[in-house]
C-alpha positions as CSV (number, residue, x, y, z in Angstrom):
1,X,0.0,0.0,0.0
2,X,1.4,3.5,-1.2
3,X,2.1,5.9,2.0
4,X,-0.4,8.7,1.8
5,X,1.3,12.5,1.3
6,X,0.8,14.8,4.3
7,X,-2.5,16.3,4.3
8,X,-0.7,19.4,3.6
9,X,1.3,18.5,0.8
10,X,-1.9,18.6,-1.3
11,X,-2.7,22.1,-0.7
12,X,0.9,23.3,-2.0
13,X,-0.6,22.2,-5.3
14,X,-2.9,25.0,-5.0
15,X,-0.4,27.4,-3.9
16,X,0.4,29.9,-5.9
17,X,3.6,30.8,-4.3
18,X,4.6,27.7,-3.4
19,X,8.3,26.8,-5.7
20,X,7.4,23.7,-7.7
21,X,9.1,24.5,-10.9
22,X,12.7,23.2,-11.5
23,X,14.6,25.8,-13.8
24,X,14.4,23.7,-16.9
25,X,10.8,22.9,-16.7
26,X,10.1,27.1,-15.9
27,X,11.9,27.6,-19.1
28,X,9.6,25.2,-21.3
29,X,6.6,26.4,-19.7
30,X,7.0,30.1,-21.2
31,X,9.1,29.2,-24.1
32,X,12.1,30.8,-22.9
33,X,15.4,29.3,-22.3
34,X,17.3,29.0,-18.5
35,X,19.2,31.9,-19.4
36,X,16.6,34.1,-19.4
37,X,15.2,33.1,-16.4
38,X,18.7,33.6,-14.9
39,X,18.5,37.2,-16.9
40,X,14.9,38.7,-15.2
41,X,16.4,37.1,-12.1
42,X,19.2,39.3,-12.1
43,X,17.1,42.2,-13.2
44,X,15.7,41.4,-9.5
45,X,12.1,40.7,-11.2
46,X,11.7,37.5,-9.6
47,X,13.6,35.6,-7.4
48,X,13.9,32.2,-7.2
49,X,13.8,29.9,-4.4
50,X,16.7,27.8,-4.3
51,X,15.7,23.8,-3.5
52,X,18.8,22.4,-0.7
53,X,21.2,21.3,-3.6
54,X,21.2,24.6,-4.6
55,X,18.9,25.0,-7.4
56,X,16.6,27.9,-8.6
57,X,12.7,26.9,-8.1
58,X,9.8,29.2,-9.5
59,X,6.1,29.4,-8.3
60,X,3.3,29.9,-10.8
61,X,3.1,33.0,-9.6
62,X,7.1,33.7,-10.6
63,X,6.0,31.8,-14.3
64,X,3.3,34.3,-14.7
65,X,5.8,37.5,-13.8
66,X,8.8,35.8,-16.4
67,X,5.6,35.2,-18.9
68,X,4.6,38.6,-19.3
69,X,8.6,40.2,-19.1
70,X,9.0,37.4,-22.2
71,X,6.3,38.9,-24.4
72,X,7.6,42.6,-23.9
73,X,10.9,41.4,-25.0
74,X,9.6,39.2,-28.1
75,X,8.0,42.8,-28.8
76,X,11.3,44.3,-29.0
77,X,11.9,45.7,-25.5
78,X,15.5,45.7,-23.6
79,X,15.2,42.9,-21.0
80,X,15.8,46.0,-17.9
81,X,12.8,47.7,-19.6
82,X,10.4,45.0,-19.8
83,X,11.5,44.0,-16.2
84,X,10.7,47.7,-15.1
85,X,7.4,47.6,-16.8
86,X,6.4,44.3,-15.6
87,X,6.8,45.8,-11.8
88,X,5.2,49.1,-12.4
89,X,1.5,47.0,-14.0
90,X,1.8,45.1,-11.0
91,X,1.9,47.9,-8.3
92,X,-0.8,49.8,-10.8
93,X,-2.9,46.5,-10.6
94,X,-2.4,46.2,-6.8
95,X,-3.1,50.0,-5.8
96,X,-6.2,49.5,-8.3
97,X,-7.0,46.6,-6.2
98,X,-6.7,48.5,-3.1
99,X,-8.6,51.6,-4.4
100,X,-11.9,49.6,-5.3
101,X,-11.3,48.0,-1.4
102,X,-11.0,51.5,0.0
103,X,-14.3,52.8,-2.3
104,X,-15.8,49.7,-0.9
105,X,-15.3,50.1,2.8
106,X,-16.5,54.2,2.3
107,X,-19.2,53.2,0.4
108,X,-20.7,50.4,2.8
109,X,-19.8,53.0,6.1
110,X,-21.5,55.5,4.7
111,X,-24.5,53.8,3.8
112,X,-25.0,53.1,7.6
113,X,-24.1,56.6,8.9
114,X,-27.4,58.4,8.5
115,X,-29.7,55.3,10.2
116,X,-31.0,56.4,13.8
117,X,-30.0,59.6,13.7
C-alpha cells in the first residue's frame, strides 16, 4: 500500500507561491530558455527559491511575472525595460486593487451613517 502525502502536501498544489518548478521545466513552460530566467532574475524581477542542492525553483506566480517580461521582449523591448514595466503593472494592478477596497469600505460605512440619527 502506497504511503499517503501529508495532508498538507496537497494544498501546495494549489499554492500559488509555493516553488514547484525546477529551472528547466520554468523555461519550457513560457518558451524561454534558462538563461533568461537567470537574466529577469538578475534584473531582480523574480527571485527564485533555491531547492537544498542549490537549485533555482519558480512558483506559478514567478511563471506568470517571467511570462509577461518574455512577451515585452519578443515585442522588442530591452530585458531591464520590460522587467521595469512588468513591476510598475503590478503595483498599478495592486493599488487599483486596493482603491476599489478603499471605495468599498466608504461606500458600505457611509450607507449606515445616517440610520437612527
Amino acid at each position: 500500500m502506497p504511503a499517503e502525502p501529508p495532508p498538507h502536501a496537497a494544498d501546495r498544489l494549489d499554492d500559488d507561491d509555493y516553488p514547484a518548478y525546477t529551472m528547466g521545466r520554468a523555461a519550457e513552460m513560457i518558451g524561454a530558455t534558462p538563461g533568461f530566467l537567470r537574466a529577469i532574475g538578475e534584473a531582480r524581477l523574480i527571485t527564485p527559491l533555491r531547492s537544498e542542492g542549490g537549485h533555482r525553483r519558480y512558483s506559478r506566480y514567478q511563471l506568470r511575472i517571467a511570462a509577461r517580461a518574455r512577451e515585452l521582449v519578443d515585442g522588442g523591448a530591452p530585458i531591464e525595460a520590460a522587467c521595469r514595466i512588468v513591476i510598475l503593472e503590478d503595483q498599478l494592478e495592486e493599488a487599483l486593487r486596493l482603491n476599489a477596497e478603499l471605495r468599498r469600505s466608504t461606500a458600505g460605512s457611509a450607507g449606515g451613517a445616517g440610520e437612527g440619527s
